[in-house]
C-alpha positions as a Markdown table, in Angstrom:
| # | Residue | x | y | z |
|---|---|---|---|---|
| 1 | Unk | 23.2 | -106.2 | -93.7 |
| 2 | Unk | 23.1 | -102.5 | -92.7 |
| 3 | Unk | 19.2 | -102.1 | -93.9 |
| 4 | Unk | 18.6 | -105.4 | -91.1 |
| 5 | Unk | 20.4 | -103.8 | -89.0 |
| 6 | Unk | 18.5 | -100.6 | -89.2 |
| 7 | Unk | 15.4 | -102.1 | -89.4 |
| 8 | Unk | 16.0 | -104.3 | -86.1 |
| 9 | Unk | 16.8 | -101.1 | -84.4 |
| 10 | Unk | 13.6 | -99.5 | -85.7 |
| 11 | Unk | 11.4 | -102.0 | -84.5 |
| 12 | Unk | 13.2 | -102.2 | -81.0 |
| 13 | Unk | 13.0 | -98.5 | -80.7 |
| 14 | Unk | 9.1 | -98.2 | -81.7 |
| 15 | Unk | 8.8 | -100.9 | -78.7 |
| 16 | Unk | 10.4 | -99.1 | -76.4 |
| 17 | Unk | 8.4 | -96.1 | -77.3 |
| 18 | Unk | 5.2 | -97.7 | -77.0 |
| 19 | Unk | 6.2 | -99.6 | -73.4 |
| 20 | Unk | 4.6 | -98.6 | -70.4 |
| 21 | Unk | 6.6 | -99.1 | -66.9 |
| 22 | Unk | 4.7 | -99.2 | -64.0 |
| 23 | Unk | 5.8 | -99.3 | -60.0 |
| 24 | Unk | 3.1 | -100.8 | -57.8 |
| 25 | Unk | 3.1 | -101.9 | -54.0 |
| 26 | Unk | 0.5 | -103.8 | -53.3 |
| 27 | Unk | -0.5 | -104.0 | -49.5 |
| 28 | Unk | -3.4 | -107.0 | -49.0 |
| 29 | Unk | -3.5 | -110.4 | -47.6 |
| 30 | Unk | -4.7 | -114.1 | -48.9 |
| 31 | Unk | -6.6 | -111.9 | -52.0 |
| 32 | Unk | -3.7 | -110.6 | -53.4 |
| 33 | Unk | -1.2 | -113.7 | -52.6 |
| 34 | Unk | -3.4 | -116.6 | -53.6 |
| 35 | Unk | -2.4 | -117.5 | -57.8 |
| 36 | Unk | 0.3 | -114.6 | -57.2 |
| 37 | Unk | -2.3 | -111.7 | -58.8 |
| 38 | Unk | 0.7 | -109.4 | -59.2 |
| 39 | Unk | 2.8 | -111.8 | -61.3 |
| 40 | Unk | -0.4 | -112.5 | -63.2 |
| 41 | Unk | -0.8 | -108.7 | -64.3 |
| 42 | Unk | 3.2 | -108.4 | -64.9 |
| 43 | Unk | 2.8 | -111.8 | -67.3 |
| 44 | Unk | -0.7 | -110.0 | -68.9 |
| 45 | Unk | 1.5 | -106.8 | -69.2 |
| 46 | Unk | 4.6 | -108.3 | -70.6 |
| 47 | Unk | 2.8 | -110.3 | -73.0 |
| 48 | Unk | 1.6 | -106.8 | -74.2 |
| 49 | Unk | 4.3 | -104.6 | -74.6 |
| 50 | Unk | 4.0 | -103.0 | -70.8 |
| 51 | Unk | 6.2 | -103.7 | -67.4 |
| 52 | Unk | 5.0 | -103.7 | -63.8 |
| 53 | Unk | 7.4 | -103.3 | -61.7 |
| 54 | Unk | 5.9 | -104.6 | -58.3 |
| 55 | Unk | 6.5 | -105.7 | -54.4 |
| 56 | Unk | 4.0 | -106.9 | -52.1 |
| 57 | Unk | 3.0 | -107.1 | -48.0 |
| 58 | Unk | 0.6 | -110.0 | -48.3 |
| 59 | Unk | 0.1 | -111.7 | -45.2 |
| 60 | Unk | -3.3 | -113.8 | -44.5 |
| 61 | Unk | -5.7 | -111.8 | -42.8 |
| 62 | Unk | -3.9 | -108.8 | -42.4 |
| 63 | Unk | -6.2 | -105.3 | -42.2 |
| 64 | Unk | -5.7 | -102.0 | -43.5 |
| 65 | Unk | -5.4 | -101.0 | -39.8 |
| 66 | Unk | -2.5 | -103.8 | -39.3 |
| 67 | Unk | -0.7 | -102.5 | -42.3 |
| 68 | Unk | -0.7 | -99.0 | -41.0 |
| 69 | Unk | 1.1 | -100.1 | -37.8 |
| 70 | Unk | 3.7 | -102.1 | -39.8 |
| 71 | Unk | 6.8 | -100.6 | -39.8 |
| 72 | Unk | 8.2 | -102.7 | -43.1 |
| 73 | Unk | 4.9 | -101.5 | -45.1 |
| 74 | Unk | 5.8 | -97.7 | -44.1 |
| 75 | Unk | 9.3 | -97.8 | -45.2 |
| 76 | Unk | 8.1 | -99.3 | -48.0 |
| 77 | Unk | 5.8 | -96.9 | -49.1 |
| 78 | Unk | 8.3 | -94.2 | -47.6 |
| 79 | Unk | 10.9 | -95.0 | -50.4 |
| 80 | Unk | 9.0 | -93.1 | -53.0 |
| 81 | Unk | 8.8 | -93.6 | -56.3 |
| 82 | Unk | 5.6 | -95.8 | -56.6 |
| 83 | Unk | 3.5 | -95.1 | -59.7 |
| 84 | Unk | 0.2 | -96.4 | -57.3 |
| 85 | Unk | 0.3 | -98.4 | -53.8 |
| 86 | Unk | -3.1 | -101.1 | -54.1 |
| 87 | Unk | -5.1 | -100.9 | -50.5 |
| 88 | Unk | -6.8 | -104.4 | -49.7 |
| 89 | Unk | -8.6 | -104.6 | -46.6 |
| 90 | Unk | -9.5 | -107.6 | -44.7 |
| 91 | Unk | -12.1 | -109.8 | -47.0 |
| 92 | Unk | -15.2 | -109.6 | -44.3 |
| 93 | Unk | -14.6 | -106.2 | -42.4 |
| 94 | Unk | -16.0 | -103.6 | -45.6 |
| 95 | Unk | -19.8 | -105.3 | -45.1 |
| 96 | Unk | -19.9 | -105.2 | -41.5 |
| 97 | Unk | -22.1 | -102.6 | -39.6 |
| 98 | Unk | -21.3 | -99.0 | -40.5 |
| 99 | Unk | -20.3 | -97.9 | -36.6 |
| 100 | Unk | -17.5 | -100.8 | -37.2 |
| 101 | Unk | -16.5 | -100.1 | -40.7 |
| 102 | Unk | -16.2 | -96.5 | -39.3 |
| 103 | Unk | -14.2 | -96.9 | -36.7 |
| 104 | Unk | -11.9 | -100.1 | -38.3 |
| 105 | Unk | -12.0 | -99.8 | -42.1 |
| 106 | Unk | -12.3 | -95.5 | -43.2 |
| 107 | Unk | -9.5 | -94.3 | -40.7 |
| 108 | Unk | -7.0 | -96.6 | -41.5 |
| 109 | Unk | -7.7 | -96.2 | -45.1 |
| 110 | Unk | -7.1 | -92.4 | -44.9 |
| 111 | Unk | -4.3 | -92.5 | -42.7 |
| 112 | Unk | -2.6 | -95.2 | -45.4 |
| 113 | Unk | -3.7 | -93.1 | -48.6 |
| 114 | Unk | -2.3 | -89.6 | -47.0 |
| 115 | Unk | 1.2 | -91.1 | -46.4 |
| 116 | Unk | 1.1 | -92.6 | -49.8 |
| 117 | Unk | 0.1 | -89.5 | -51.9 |
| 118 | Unk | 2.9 | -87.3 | -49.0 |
| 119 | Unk | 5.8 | -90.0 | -49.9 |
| 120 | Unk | 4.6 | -90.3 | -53.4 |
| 121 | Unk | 3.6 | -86.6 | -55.0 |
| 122 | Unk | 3.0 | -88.4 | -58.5 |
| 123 | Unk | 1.7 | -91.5 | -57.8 |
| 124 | Unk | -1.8 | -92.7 | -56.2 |
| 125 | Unk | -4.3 | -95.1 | -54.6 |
| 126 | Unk | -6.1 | -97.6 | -55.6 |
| 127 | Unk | -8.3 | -99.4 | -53.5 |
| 128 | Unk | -8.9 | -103.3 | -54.8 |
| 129 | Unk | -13.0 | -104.2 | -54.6 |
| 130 | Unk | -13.0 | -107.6 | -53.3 |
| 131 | Unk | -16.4 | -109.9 | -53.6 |
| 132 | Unk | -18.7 | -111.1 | -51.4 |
| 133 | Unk | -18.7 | -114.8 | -50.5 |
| 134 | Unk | -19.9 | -117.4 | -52.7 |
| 135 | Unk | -23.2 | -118.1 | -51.0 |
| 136 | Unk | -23.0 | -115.3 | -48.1 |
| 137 | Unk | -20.7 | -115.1 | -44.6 |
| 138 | Unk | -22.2 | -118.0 | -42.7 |
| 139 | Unk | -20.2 | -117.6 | -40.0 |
| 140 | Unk | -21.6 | -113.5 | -39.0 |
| 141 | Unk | -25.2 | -114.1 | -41.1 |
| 142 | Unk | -27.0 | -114.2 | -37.7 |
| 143 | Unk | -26.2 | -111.2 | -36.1 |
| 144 | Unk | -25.4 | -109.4 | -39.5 |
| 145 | Unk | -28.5 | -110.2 | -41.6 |
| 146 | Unk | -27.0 | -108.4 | -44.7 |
| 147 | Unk | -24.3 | -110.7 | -45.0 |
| 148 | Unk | -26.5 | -113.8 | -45.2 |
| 149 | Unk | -26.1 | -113.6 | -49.5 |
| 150 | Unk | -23.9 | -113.3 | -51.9 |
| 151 | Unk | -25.9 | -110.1 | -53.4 |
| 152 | Unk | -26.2 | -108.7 | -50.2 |
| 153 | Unk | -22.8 | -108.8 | -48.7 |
| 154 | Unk | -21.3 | -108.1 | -52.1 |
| 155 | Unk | -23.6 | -104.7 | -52.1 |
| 156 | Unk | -21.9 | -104.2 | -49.0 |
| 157 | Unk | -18.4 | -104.6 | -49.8 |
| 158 | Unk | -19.1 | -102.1 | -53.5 |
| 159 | Unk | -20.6 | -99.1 | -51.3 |
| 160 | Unk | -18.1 | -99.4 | -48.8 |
| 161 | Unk | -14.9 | -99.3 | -51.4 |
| 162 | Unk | -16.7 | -96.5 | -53.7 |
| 163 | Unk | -16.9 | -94.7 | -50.4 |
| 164 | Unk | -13.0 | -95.0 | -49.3 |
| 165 | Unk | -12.2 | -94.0 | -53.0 |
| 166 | Unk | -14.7 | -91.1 | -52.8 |
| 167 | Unk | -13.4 | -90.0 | -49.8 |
| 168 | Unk | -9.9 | -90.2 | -50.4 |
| 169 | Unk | -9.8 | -89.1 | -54.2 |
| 170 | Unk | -8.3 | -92.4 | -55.1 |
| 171 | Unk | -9.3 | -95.0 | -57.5 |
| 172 | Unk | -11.2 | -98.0 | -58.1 |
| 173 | Unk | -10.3 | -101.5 | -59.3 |
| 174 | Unk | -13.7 | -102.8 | -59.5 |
| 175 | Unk | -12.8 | -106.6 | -59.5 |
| 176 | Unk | -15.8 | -107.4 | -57.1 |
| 177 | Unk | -18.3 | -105.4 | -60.0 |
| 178 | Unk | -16.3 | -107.6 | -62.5 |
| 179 | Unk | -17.4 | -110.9 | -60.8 |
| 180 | Unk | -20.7 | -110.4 | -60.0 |
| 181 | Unk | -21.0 | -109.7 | -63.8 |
| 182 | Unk | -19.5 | -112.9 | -64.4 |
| 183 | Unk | -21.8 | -114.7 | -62.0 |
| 184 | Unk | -24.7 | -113.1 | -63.4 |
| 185 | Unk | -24.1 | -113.8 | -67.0 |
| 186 | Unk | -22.1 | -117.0 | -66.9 |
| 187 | Unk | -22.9 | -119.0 | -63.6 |
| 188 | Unk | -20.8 | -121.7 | -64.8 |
| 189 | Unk | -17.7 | -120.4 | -64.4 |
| 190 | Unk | -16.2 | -121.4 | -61.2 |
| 191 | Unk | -14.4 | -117.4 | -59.9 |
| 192 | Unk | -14.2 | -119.5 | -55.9 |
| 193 | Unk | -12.1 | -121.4 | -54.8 |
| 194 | Unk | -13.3 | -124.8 | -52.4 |
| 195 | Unk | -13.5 | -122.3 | -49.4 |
| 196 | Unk | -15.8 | -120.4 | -51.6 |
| 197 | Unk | -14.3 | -117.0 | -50.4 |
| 198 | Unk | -10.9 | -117.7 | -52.2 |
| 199 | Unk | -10.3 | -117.0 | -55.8 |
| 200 | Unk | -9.8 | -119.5 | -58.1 |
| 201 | Unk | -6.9 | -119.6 | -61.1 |
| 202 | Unk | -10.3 | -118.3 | -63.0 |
| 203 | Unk | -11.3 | -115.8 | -60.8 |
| 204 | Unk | -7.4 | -114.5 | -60.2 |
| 205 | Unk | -7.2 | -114.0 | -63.9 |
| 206 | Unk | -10.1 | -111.9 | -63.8 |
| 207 | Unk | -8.8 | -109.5 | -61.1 |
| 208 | Unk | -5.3 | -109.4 | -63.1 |
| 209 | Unk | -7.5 | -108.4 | -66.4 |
| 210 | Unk | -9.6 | -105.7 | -64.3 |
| 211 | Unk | -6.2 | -104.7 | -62.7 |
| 212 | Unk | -4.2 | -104.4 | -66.0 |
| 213 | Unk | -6.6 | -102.1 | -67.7 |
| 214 | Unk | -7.0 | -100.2 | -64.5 |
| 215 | Unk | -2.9 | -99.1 | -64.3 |
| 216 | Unk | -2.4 | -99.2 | -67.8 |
| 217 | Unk | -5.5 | -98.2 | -69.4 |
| 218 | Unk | -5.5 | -100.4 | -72.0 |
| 219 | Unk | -8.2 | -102.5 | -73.9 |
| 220 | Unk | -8.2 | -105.7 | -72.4 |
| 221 | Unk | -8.8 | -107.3 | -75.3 |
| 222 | Unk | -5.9 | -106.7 | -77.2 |
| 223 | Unk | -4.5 | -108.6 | -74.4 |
| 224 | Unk | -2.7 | -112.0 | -75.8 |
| 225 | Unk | -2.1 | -113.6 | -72.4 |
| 226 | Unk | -4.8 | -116.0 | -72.1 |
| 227 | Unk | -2.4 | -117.8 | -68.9 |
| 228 | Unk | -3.8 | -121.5 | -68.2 |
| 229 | Unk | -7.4 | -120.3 | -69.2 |
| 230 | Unk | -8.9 | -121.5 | -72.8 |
| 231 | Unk | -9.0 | -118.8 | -75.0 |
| 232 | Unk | -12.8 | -118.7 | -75.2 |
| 233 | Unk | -12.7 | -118.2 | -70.9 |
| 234 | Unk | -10.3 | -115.6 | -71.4 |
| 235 | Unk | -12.1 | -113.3 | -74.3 |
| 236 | Unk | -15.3 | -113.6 | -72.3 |
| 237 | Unk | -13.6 | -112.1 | -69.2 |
| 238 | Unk | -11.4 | -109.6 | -71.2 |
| 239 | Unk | -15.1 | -108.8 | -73.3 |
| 240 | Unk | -16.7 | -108.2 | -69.8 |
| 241 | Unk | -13.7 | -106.3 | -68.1 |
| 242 | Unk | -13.7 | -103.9 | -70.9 |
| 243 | Unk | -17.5 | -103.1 | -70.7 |
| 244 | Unk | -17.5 | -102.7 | -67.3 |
| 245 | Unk | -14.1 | -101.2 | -66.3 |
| 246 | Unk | -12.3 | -99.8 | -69.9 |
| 247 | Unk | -15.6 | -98.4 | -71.1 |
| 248 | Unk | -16.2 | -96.4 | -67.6 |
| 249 | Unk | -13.2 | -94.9 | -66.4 |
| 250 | Unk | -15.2 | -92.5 | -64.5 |
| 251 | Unk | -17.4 | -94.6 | -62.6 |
| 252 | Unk | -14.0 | -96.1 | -61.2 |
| 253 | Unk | -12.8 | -92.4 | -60.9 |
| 254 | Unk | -10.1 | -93.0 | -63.1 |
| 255 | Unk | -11.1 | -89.5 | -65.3 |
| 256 | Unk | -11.1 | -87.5 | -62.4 |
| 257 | Unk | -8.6 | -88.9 | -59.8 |
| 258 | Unk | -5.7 | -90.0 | -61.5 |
| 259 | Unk | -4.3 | -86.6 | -62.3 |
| 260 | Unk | -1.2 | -85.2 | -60.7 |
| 261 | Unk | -3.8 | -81.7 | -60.1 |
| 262 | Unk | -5.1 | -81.5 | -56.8 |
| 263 | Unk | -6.6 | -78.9 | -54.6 |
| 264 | Unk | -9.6 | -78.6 | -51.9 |
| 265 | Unk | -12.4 | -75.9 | -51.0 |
| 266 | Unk | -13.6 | -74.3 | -48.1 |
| 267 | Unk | -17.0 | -72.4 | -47.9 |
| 268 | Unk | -15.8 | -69.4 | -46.3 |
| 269 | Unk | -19.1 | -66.3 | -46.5 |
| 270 | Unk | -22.2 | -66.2 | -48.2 |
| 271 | Unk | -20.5 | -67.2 | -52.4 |
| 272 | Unk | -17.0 | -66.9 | -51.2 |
| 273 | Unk | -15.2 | -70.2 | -51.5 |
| 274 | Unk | -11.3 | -70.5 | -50.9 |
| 275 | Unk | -9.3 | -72.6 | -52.7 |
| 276 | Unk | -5.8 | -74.6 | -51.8 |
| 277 | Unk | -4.0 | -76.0 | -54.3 |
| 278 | Unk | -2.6 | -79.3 | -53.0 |
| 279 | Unk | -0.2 | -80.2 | -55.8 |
| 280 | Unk | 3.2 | -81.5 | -55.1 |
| 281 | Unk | 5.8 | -80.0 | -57.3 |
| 282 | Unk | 3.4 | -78.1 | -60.0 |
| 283 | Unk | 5.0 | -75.4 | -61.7 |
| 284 | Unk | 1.6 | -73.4 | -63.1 |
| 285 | Unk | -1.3 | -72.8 | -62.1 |
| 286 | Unk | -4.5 | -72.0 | -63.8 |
| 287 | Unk | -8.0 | -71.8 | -62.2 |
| 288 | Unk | -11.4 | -71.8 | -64.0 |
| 289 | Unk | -14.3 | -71.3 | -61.5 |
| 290 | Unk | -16.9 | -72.1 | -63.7 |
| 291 | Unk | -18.8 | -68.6 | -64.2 |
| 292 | Unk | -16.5 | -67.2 | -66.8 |
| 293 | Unk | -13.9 | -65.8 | -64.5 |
| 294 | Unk | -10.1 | -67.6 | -63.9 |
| 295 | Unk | -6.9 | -67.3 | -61.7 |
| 296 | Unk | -3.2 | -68.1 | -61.9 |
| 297 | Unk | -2.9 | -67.6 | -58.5 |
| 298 | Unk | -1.9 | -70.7 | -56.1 |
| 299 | Unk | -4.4 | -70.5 | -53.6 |
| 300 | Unk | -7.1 | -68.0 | -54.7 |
| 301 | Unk | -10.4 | -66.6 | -53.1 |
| 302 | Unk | -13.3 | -66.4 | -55.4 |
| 303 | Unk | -17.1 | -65.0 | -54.4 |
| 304 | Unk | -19.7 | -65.6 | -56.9 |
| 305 | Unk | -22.4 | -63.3 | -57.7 |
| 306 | Unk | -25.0 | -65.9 | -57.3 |
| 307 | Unk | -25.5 | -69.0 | -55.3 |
| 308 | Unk | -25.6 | -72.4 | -57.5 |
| 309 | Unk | -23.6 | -75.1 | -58.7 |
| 310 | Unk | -20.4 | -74.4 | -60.3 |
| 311 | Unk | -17.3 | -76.8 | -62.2 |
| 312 | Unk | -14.1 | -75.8 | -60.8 |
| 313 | Unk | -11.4 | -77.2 | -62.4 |
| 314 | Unk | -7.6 | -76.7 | -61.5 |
| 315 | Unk | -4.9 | -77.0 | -64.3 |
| 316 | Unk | -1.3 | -77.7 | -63.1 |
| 317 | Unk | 1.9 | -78.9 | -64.9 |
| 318 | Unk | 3.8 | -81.0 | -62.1 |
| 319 | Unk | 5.2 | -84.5 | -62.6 |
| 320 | Unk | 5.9 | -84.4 | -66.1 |
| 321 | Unk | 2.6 | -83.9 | -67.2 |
| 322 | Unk | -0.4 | -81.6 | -67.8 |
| 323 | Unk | -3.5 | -82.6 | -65.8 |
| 324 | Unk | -6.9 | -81.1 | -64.4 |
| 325 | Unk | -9.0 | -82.1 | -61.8 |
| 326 | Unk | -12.3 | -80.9 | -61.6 |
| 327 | Unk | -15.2 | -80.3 | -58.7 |
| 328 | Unk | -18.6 | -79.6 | -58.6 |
| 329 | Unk | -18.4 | -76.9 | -55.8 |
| 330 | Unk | -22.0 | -75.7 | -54.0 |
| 331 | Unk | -22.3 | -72.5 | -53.4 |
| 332 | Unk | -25.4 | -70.8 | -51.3 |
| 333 | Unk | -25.6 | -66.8 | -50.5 |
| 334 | Unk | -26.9 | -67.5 | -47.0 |
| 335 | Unk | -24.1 | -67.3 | -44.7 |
| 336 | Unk | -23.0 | -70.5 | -42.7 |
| 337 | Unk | -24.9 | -69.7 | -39.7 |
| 338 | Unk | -28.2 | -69.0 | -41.4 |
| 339 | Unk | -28.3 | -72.8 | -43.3 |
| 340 | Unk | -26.8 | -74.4 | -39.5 |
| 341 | Unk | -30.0 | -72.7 | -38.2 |
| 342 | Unk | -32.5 | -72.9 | -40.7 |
| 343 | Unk | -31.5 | -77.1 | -41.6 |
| 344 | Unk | -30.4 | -79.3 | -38.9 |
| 345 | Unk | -29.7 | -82.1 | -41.3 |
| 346 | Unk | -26.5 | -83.1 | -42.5 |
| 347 | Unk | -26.6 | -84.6 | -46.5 |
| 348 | Unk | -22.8 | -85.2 | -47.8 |
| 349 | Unk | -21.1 | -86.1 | -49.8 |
| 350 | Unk | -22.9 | -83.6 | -52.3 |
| 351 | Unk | -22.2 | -83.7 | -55.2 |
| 352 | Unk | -21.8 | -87.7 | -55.0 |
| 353 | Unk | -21.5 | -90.1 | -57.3 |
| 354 | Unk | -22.9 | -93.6 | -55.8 |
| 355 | Unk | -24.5 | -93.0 | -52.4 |
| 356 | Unk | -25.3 | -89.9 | -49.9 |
| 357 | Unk | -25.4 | -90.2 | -46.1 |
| 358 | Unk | -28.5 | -88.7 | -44.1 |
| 359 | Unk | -27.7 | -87.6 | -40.5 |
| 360 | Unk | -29.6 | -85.5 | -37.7 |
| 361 | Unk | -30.8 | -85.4 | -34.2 |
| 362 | Unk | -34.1 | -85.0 | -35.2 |
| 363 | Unk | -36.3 | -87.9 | -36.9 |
| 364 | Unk | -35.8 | -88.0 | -40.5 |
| 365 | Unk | -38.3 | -88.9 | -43.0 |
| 366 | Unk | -38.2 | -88.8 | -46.8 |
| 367 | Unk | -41.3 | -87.4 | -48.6 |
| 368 | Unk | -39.9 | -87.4 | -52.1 |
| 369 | Unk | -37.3 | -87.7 | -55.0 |
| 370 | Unk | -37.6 | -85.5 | -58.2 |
| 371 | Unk | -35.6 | -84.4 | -60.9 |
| 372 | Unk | -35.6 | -80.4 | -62.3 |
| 373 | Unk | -38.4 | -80.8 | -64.2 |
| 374 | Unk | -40.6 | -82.3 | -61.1 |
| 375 | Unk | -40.4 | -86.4 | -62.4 |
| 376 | Unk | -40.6 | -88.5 | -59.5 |
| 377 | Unk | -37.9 | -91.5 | -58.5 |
| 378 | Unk | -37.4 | -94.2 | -56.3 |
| 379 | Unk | -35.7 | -94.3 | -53.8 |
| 380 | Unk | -34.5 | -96.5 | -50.4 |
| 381 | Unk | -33.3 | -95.8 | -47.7 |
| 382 | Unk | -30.6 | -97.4 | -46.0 |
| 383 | Unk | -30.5 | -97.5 | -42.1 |
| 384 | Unk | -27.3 | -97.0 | -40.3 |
| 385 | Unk | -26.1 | -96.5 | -36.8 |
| 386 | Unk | -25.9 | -92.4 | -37.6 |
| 387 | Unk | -28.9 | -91.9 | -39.8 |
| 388 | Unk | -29.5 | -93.0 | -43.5 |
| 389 | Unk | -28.0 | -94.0 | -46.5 |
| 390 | Unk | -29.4 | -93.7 | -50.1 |
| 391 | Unk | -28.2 | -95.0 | -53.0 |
| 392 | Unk | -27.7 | -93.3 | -55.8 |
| 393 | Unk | -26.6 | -95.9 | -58.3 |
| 394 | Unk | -29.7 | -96.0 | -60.6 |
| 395 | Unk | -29.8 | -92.3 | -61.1 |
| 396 | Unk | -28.4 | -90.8 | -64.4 |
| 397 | Unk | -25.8 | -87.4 | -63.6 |
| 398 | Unk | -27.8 | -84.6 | -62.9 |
| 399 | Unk | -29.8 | -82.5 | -60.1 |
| 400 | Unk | -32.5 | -83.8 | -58.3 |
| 401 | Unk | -34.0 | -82.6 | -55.4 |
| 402 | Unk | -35.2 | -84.3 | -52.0 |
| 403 | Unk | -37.7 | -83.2 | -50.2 |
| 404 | Unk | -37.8 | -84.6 | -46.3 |
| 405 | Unk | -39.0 | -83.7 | -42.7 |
| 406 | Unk | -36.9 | -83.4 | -39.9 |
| 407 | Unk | -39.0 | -83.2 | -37.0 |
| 408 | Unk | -42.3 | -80.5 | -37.8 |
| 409 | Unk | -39.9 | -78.8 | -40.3 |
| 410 | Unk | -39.9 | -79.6 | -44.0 |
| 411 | Unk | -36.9 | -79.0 | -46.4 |
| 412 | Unk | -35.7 | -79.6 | -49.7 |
| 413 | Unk | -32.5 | -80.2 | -50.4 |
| 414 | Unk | -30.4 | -80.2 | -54.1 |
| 415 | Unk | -28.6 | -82.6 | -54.6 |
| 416 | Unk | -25.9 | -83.7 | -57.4 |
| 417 | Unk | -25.7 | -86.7 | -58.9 |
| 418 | Unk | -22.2 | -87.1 | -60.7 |
């Protein structure tokens, strides 16, 4: 009787051990609430060993810029505590025109992620892709000709979140990249509901699978929930959720962003770069700036001896935890007045990971794309109400360097692909 009783208490105690809690407020509208996708990822959680712990501020329509006005959403997120707060904005608004997306969809989305990560010094955002429509926004194709498709709204909707998450150093939960990976290589399977913008029980499960290995960073499939799906539905999604989201926690910035370690940089001489910690609560500190040289200072100013590109990483201990976040940081030995004169073209983010934007009062025009060792590369531009964007999707990490002309003047600029 003793040994059983022993032995029951081993195994409960190795559970507990191995359980993962999560808090999560999720802050959306009809995406989230339609099939209940956060009782969906507590049931995929429970059924493997994990808890989410969640509340939600669902209500149909609702923007990011409604939620940031609500007073019940910013007492909620006020309270603390939350391992990550999910930011859904309205299902159309991320593929609209970039003057509108600028002025409805990025501000609200900051304003929302710096109260979160001020209320919440551990936790952090994660901003839920949505899709494009079934067969295109019929309703704004004939003003808004990239909206007409599927492919083309969805494109949309991807650069715009990889841009909010880029901007804000939060993270991705790349359902949207999940379903057109789905559509592509099973167009069978029915991820719409009859309004084809909706999901369907399908299409819910697969955000729930993408969310689940997002927050808990788990293989999806290990995962015995299988819900009301047939268990050959549910291994093809959990097959494709963890190629394209388990397999590539960097693409979702996952490696980099969900770290307790923060800190930003200024450019302030020719090689002289200042650097603020922005940790809540960290105890140490230990700089590397990427030329051989380091710092336990909080906030330390470092001049390198050369311009170039250099990996700065920050190493903190603060919430419980060891973590380092890392940035490519530019550095030129012209000082800031010389490059304002000598290039009036603005090229940011740089480094960047998915897309760069392309702005200047002058007439822009590409001449070229190459790599260090002179290859040339496609590229296309995108025009916007400001300028130009280019995608960087189909380039490997690297340096590459474009060449362009800005009025009579050529220049070439280096750019980082992460």
């Amino acid at each position: 009787m003793k040994k059983t009783l022993l032995l029951l208490f081993l195994i409960t105690f190795s559970f507990i051990l191995s359980q993962t809690t999560k808090r999560v407020f999720f802050i959306g509208n009809s995406y989230t609430y339609v099939n209940d996708l956060p009782n969906l990822i507590q049931s995929i959680a429970a059924s493997n060993g994990d808890v989410l712990e969640h509340h939600s501020h669902t209500p149909g329509g609702s923007t990011l810029q409604d939620h940031s006005g609500n007073p019940d959403v910013i007492s909620t997120i006020n309270q603390g505590n939350w391992d990550y707060v999910v930011l859904q904005e309205q299902s159309q608004l991320p593929s609209f025109p970039d003057s509108q997306v600028q002025n409805q969809v990025y501000p609200y989305a900051l304003q929302l992620s710096n109260l979160i990560k001020t209320s919440n010094p551990c936790g952090n955002v994660i901003f839920y892709m949505t899709w494009g429509r079934k067969n295109g926004d019929a309703s704004n194709c004939p003003g808004l000709p990239a909206v007409c498709t599927y492919q083309g709204m969805d494109t949309q909707i991807y650069n715009r979140y990889m841009e909010m998450a880029t901007t804000n150093e939060g993270i991705v939960s790349p359902v949207g990249k999940v379903w057109r990976t789905i559509r592509e290589q099973n167009p069978a399977i029915e991820l719409y509901d009859q309004d084809e913008s909706h999901p369907s029980y399908i299409g819910s499960m697969a955000a729930a699978y993408t969310f689940y290995t997002i927050l808990f960073k788990k293989d999806p499939t290990q995962i015995p929930f299988n819900g009301n799906l047939s268990p050959a539905q549910a291994q093809l999604i959990k097959d494709i959720v963890k190629t394209e989201v388990y397999n590539q926690p960097a693409q979702w910035f996952v490696t980099n962003n969900d770290v307790h370690s923060k800190f930003t940089y200024q450019i302030t001489g020719a090689g002289t770069v200042q650097l603020t910690n922005t940790t809540q609560n960290a105890a140490a500190y230990l700089w590397d700036f990427g030329d051989g040289t380091t710092s336990t200072l909080e906030n330390p100013s470092h001049t390198y001896p050369t311009g170039g590109t250099y990996t700065v990483k920050l190493t903190t201990a603060a919430c419980g935890a060891t973590t380092t976040k890392t940035k490519l940081v530019v550095v030129s030995t012209l000082n800031t007045t010389e490059a304002a004169i000598q290039n009036p073209v603005q090229i940011y983010p740089n480094p960047a990971q998915h897309l760069i934007t392309i702005t200047s009062k002058e007439r822009i025009e590409v001449l070229s794309l190459t790599d260090a060792s002179g290859r040339f590369f496609h590229y296309h531009l995108n025009k916007t109400d400001t300028g130009y964007i280019l995608p960087l999707q189909h380039l490997n990490s690297g340096v590459y360097f474009l060449q362009y002309k800005a009025g009579e003047k050529e220049f070439t600029k280096k750019i980082i692909k992460k």
